[in-house]
C-alpha positions in Angstrom: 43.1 67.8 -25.8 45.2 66.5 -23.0 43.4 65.8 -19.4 45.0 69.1 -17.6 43.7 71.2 -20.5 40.3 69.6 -20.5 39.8 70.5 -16.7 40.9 74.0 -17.2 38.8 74.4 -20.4 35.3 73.0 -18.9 36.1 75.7 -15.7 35.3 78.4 -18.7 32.3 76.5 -19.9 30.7 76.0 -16.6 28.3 79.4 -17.3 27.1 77.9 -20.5 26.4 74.7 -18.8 24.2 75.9 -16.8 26.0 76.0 -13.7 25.3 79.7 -11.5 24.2 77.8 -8.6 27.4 75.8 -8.6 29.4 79.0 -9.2 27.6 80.9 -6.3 28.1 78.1 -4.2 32.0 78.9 -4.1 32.6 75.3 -5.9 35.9 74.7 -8.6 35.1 71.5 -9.0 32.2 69.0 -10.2 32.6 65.3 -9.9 30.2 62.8 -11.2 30.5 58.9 -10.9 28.7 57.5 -13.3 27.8 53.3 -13.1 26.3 51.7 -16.0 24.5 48.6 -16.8 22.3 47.9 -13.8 23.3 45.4 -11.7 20.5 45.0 -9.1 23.1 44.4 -5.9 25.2 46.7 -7.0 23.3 49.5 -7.9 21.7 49.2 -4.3 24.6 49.3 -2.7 26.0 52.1 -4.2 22.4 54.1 -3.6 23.1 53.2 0.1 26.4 54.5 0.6 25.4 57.7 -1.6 22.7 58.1 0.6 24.7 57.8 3.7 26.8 60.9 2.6 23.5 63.0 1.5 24.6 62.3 -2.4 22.7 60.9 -5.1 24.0 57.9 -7.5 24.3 58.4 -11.1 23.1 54.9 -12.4 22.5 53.7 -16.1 20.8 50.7 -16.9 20.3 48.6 -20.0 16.6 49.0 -21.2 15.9 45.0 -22.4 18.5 43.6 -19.0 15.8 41.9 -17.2 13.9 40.9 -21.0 14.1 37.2 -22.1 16.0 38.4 -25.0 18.8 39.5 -23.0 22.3 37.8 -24.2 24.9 37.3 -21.9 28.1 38.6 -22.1 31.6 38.0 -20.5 30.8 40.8 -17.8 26.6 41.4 -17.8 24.8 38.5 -16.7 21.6 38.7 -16.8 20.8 37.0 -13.6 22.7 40.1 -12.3 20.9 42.7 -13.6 17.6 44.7 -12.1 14.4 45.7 -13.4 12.5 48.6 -13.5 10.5 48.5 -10.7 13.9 48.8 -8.9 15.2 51.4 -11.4 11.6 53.5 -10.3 12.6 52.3 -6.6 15.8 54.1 -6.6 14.7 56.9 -8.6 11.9 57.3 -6.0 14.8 57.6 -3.2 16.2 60.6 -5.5 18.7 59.2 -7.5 19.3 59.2 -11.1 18.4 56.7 -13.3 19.2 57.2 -17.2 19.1 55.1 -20.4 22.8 53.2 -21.2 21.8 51.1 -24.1 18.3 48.7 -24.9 21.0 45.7 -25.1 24.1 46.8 -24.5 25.5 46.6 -27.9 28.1 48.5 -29.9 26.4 50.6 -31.7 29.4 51.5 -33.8 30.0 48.0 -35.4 26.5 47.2 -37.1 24.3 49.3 -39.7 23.6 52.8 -39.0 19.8 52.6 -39.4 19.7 49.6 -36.9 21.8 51.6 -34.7 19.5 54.2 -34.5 16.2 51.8 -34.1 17.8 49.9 -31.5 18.6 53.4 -29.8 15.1 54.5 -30.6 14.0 51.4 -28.9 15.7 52.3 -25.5 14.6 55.3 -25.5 10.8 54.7 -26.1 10.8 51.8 -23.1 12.4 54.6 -20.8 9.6 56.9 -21.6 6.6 54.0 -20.9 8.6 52.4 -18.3 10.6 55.2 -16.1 8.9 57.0 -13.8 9.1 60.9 -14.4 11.4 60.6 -17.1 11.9 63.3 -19.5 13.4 63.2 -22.7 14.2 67.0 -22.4 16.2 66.1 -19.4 17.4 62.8 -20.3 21.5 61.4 -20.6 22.1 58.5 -23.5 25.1 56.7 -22.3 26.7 54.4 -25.3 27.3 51.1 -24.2 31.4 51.0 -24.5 31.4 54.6 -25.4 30.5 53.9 -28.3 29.8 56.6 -30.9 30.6 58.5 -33.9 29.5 61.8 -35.3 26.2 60.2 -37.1 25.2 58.5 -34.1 25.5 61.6 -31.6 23.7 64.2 -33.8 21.0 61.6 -34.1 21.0 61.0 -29.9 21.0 64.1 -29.9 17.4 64.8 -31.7 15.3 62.9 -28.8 18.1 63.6 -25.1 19.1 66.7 -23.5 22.5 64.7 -23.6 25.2 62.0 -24.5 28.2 60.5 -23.0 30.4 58.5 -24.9 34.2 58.5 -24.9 36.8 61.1 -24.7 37.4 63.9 -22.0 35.5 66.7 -24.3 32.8 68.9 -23.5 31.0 70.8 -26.4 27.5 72.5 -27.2 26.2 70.6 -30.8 27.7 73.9 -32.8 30.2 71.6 -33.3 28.4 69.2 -35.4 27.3 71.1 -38.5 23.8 68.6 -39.1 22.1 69.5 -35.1 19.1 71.9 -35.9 19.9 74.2 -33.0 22.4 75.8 -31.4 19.9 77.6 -28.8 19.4 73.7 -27.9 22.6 73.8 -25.5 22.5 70.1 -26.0 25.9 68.1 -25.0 28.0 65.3 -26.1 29.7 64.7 -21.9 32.9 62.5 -22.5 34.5 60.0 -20.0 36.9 57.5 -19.3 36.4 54.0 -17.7 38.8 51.2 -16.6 39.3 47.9 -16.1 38.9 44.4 -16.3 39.6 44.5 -12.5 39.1 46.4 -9.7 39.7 50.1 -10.4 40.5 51.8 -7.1 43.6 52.8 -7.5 43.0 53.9 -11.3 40.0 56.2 -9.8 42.0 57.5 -7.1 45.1 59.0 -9.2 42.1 60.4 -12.1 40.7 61.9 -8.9 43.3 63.5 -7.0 45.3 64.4 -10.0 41.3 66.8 -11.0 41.1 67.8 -7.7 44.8 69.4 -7.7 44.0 71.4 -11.0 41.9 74.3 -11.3 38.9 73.2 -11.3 36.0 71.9 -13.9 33.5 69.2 -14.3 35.1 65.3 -14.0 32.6 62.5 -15.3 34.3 58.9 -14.3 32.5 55.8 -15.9 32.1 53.2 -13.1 30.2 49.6 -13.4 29.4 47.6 -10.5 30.5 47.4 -6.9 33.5 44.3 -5.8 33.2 41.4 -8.3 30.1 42.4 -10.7 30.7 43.7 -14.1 34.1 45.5 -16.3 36.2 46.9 -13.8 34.3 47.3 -10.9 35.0 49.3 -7.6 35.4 47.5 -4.3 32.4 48.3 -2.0 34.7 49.4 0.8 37.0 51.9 -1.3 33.8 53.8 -3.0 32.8 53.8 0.7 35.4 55.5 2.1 36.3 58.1 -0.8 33.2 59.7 -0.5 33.7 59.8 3.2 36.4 62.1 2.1 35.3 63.6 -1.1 32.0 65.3 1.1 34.7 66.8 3.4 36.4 68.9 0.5 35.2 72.3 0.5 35.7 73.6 -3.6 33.8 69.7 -4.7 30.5 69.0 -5.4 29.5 65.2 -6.5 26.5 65.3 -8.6 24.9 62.7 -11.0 25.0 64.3 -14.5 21.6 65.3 -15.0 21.8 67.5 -11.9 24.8 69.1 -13.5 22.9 69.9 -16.1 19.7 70.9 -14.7 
């Protein structure tokens, strides 16, 4: 499915999402930025400008960052990343704080059965360490988005959703195995960029929604200026929302909200 007919085809979903309040509000168009892997300056920074517009962040943190375990990797350091008492800090200011990993691996390239304990293992420190969280309500967001069919239908047993790669939106009838289709639950897909700084990449996926129809647009950010995979500069995520809150069809929610 090409992006144009993705846009168009969410537009019809957006009664099965969940989404009257959005509809009666006279909005076409959803918009979520969604920052993984939890670096601590970052993720404050991006709360604060959020909060300067009256928006919430969508942030997704690895479970085990701030653990001694932690490895290090070209783009995560782990002198970079938060813990939860700022995760439970910024969730307290009303933003949105779900699970993207317990160590940031790809879960596609080792065993299956120690895919799904190390995904179990995310999920369980969320649920003793996250204020308020709910699995019912909760977002798994695969490191790299990075999933298959076995992976998502097993995500999908303990979250309300996943996001992983792709530009698809589908209820779990499409995966044969899920128990229930009453469940409603979602596989959310996205796209990311980088190495470097992504502005102009976000502004052309942006503009090019906006001038469609309408629908529901999740973009995969990381951190703000130098930290992490293709960051945004501090300055450009500044001044787009500074524009996006003037457009009258847009909303720009985290994902949960979406879905709540």
């Amino acid at each position: 499915m090409n992006r144009r007919r993705f846009i168009e085809s969410t537009a019809l979903l957006s009664m099965g999402l969940g989404m009257q309040s959005f509809i009666e509000k006279n909005k076409t168009h959803i918009l979520t930025l969604s920052f993984d892997d939890g670096f601590k300056k970052s993720f404050y920074k991006i709360a604060e400008i959020h909060e300067a517009y009256g928006l919430k962040a969508c942030l997704n943190v690895i479970a085990m960052g701030h653990e001694k375990g932690y490895v290090n990797d070209a783009f995560i350091r782990k002198e970079t990343l938060g813990n939860f008492d700022d995760w439970n800090t910024l969730k307290r200011r009303g933003h949105e704080v779900m699970p993207h990993s317990w160590d940031h691996k790809n879960l596609t390239e080792i065993p299956l059965d120690e895919a799904k304990e190390n995904l179990d293992t995310c999920l369980d420190y969320f649920e003793k360490n996250l204020i308020g969280y709910k699995p019912e309500k909760a977002i798994y967001n695969f490191a790299y988005n990075a999933s298959n069919q076995e992976l998502d239908e097993y995500a999908l047993k303990r979250v309300r959703a996943i996001r992983t790669g792709g530009w698809l939106v589908f209820r779990d009838t499409k995966y044969h195995d899920i128990p229930s289709p009453k469940s409603n639950r979602l596989r959310l897909g996205c796209r990311s960029y980088g190495p470097d700084i992504c502005d102009a990449h976000i502004e052309s996926e942006i503009q090019d929604f906006l001038s469609g129809k309408g629908g529901w647009l999740i973009l995969n950010l990381h951190g703000l200026d130098q930290e992490g995979w293709g960051p945004l500069s501090t300055s450009y995520l500044d001044s787009l929302l500074k524009r996006l809150v003037k457009v009258k069809n847009l909303d720009i929610l985290p994902a949960g909200e979406v879905l709540s």
